[in-house]
C-alpha positions in Angstrom: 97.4 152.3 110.0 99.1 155.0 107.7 97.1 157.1 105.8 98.4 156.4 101.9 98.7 160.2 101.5 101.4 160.3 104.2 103.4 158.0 103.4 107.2 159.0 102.9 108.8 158.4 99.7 110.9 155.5 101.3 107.3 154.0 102.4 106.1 154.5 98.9 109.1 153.1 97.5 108.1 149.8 100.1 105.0 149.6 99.2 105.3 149.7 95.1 108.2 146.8 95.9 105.3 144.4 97.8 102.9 144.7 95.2 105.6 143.9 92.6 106.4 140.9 95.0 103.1 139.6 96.2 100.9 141.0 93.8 98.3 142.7 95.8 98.4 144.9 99.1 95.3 145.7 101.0 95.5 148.8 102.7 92.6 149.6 105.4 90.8 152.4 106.7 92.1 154.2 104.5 88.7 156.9 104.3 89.9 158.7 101.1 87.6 160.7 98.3 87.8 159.8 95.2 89.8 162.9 94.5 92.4 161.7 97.4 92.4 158.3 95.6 93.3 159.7 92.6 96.3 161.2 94.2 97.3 158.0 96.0 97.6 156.2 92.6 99.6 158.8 90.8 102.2 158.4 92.8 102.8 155.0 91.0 103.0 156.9 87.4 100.5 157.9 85.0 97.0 157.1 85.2 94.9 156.5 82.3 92.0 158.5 81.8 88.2 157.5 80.7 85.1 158.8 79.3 82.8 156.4 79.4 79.5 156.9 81.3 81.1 154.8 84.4 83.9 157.5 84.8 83.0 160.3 87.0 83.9 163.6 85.2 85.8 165.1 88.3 87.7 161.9 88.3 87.8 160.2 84.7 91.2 158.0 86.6 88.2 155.9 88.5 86.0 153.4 86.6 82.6 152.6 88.7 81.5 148.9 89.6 78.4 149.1 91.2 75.4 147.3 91.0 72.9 150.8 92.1 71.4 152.7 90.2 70.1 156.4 89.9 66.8 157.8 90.9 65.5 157.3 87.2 67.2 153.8 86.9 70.3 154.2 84.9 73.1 152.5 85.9 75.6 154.2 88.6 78.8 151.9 87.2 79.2 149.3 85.2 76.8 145.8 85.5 73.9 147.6 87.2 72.3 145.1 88.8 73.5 142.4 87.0 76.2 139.8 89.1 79.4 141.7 90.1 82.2 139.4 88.4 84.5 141.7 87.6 87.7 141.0 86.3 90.4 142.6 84.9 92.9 141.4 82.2 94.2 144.8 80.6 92.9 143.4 77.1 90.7 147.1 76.6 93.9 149.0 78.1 95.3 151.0 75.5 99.2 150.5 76.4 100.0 147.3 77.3 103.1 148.1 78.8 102.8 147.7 83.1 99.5 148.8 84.9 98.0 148.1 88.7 94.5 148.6 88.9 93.7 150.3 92.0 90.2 149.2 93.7 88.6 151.7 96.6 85.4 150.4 98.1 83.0 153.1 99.2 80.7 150.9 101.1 81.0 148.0 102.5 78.9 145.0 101.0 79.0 141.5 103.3 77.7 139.3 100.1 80.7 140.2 98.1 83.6 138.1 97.6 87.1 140.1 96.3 89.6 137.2 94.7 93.1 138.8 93.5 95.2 136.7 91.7 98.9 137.1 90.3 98.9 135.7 86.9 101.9 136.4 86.4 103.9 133.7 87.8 102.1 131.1 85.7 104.5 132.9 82.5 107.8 132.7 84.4 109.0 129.1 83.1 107.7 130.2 79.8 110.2 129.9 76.5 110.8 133.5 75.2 109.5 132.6 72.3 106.1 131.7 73.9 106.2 134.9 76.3 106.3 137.3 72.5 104.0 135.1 71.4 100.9 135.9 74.1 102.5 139.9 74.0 101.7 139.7 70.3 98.2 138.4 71.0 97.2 140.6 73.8 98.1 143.8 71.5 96.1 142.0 68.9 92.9 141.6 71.3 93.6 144.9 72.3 93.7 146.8 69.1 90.3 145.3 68.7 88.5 146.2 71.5 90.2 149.1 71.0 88.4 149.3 67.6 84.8 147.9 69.3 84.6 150.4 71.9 84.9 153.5 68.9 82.2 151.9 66.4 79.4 150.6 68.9 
C-alpha cells in the first residue's frame, strides 16, 4: 500500500475521482499523525477549522470521536462513554457547498461497526424543483445550528 503522502498528483487526481464515484475509499496502513492527516486532506481543498473542546489545538482540522476519557474524567472527544453512533449530515457545517469528511482511526476497536453510505444517489431522479427545495432547507437547519452552537 501507498502511503497517502506519496502519492503523485495523477494518483491524487485517481483517488478524489473514486470517492466522487463510489463514495468512500478505505485506505489501510496508512500509520499517519494527526499532523500528517491533516496534510493528506488538504490536498482535497480547504479544510474547515474548529474550536470546540473535541478539536485538538495543534490540529483544529480533526474533530475527536472517542468514548475515553482523561485522567480526571472529562471527555477525550465527543460522546464520552456514551454509544458511538456517529453520523454525519453537514447540517452544523458552515458552507454547504461540497465537503468529505475524512475519518483516521488511531486504535483499533473489534466492537465497533463503521457503516458509509452515499446519500447521494437517492437525489439523482429528483425534480429540480425538489433538489432547491432540500438545498433551501439544509441552509435553513444550518443557519440554526449555526445559531445554537453561539448561544449555548
Amino acid at each position: 500500500m501507498v502511503n497517502i503522502l506519496d502519492y503523485t498528483d495523477k494518483q491524487f487526481k485517481e483517488l478524489a475521482k473514486k470517492i466522487i464515484q463510489d463514495g468512500s475509499v478505505v485506505l489501510h496502513d496508512q500509520n499517519l499523525t494527526r499532523e500528517q492527516h491533516v496534510e493528506a486532506c488538504a490536498r482535497f481543498g480547504e479544510l474547515e477549522k474548529q474550536s470546540y473542546w473535541m478539536n485538538p489545538k495543534d490540529t483544529p482540522e480533526i474533530s475527536i470521536v472517542s468514548g475515553q476519557v482523561d485522567k480526571e474524567g472529562n471527555a477525550i472527544g465527543m460522546f464520552r462513554d456514551q454509544e458511538l453512533e456517529w453520523h454525519v449530515n453537514g447540517a452544523g457545517r458552515h458552507k454547504l457547498t461540497e465537503y468529505c469528511v475524512s475519518l483516521y482511526c488511531v486504535e483499533e476497536c473489534v466492537d465497533t461497526v463503521l457503516s458509509i453510505c452515499n446519500w447521494t444517489d437517492m437525489f439523482a431522479d429528483l425534480s429540480e424543483e425538489q433538489k432547491d427545495l432540500i438545498l433551501k432547507s439544509l441552509k435553513l437547519i444550518a443557519l440554526l445550528c449555526k445559531e445554537i452552537l453561539l448561544y449555548n
